[in-house]
PATI-636189 format. One line per field, with one value per residue (C-alpha): residue in three letters; z, x, y; residue number from 1. Coordinates in Angstrom, 3 decimals, m for minus. Example, Ala and Ser with C-alpha at 12.3 -4.5 7.8 and 13.67 -1.06 7.14 Angstrom:
<atoms>
res = ALA, SER .
w = 7.800, 7.140 .
u = 12.300, 13.670 .
v = m4.500, m1.060 .
n = 1, 2 .
</atoms>
This chain:
<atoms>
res = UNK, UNK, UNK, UNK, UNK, UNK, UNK, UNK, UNK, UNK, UNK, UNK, UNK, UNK, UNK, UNK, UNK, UNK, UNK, UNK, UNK, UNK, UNK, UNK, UNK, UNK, UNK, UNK, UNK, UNK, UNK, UNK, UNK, UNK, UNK, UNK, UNK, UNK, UNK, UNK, UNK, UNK, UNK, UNK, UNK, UNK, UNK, UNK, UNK, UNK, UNK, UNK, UNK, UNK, UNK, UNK, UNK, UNK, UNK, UNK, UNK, UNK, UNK, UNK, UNK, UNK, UNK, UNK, UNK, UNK, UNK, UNK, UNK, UNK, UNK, UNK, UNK, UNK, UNK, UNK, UNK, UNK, UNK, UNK, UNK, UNK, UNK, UNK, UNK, UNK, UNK, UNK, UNK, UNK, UNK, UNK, UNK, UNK, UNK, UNK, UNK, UNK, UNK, UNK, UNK, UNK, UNK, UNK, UNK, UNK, UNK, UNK, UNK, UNK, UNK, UNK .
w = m12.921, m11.672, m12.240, m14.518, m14.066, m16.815, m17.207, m18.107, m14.955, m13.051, m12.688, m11.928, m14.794, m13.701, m15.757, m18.456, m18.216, m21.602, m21.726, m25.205, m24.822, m26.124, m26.080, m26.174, m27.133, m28.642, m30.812, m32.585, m36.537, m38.982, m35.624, m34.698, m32.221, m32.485, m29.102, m28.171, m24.737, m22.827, m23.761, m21.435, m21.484, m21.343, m20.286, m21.140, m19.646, m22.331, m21.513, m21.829, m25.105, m26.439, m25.121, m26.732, m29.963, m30.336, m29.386, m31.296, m32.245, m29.716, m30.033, m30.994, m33.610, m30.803, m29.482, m32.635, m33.829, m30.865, m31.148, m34.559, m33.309, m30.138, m33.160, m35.231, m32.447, m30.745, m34.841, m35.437, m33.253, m30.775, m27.968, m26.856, m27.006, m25.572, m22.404, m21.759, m21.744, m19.912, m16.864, m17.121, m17.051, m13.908, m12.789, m12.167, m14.555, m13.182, m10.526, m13.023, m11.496, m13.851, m16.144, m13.608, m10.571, m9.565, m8.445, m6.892, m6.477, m8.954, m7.960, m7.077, m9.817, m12.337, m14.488, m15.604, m18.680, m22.382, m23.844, m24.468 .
u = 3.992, 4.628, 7.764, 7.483, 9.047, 10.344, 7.835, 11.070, 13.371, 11.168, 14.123, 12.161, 12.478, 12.065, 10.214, 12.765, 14.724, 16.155, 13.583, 11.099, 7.156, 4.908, 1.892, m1.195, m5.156, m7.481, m10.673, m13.648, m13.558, m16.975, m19.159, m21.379, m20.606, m17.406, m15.582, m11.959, m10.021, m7.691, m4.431, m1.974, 1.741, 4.327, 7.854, 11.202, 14.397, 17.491, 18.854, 16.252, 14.653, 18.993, 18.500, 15.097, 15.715, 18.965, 17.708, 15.572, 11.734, 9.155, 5.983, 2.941, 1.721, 1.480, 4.494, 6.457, 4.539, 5.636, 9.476, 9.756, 8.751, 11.108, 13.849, 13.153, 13.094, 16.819, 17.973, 17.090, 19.345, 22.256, 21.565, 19.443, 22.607, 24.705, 22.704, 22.117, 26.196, 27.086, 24.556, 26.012, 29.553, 31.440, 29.070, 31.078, 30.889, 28.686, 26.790, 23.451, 20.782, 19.062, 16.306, 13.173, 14.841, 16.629, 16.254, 13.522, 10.377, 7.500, 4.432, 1.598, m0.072, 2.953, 3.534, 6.465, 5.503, 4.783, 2.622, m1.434 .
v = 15.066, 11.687, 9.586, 6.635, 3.009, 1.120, m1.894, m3.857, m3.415, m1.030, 1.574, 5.090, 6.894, 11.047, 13.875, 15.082, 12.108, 9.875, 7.037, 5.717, 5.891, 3.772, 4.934, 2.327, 2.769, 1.362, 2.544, 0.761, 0.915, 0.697, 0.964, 4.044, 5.408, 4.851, 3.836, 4.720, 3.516, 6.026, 5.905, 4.001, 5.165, 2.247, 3.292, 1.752, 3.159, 4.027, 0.298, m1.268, 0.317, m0.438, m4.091, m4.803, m3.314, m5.570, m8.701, m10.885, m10.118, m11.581, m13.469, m12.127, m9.387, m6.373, m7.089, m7.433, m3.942, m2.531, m4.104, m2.785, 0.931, 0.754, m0.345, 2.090, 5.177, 3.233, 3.295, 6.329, 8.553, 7.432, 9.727, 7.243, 4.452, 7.043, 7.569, 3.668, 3.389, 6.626, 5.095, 2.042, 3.386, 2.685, m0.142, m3.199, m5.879, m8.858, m6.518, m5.874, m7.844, m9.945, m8.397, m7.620, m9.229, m5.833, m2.000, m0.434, m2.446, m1.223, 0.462, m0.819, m2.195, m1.829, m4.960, m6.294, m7.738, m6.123, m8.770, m9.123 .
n = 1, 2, 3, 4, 5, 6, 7, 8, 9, 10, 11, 12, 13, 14, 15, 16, 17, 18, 19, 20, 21, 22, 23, 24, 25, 26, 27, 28, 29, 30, 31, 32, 33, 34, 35, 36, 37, 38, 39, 40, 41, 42, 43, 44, 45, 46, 47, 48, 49, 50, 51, 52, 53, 54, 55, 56, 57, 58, 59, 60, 61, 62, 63, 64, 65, 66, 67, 68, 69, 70, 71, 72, 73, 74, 75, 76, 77, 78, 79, 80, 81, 82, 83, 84, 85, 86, 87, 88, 89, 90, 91, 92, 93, 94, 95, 96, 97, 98, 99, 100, 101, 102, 103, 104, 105, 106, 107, 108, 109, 110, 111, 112, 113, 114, 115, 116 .
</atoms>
């Protein structure tokens, strides 16, 4: 299995690690035959999913659908909290790079967006 990167900060994210999943298609409704994309699989590390589901809603009806479900997963159970503070413990206040500008560069053809 490959690793994933977290489209928010691009931090690798391995197999079996704590991350949230969103998982995107898209299929045609009242039309014969019907047509259905392949499903892409977004990736948000635990600090990331903790950051976005605190902050405030974004633009746009996908993203806010999507905001609401990363809320809802973050709300729902705080292992997910737990692991975004026990990475961040011992880091060094002030030495987080800025969302996106840090870590490991992104894969080829990764974005670093969320938005459509």
């Amino acid at each position: 299995m490959d690793n994933l990167y977290c489209l928010r900060c691009s931090r690798e994210i391995e197999a079996g690690q704590k991350s949230v999943a969103v998982f995107v298609f898209a299929q045609t409704t009242g039309v014969r035959p019907r047509q259905k994309s392949s499903a892409q699989r977004i990736c948000f590390c635990p600090q990331c999913s903790v950051s976005l589901a605190m902050g405030p809603a974004p633009e746009g009806a996908l993203n806010l659908a999507a905001w609401q479900m990363i809320r809802d997963i973050v709300g729902a159970d705080p292992s997910l909290t737990e692991a975004a503070w026990e990475s961040l413990h011992g880091i060094e206040e002030g030495l987080l790079p800025a969302t996106g500008t840090g870590g490991a560069a992104p894969p080829a053809g990764a974005g670093s967006y969320f938005e459509f």
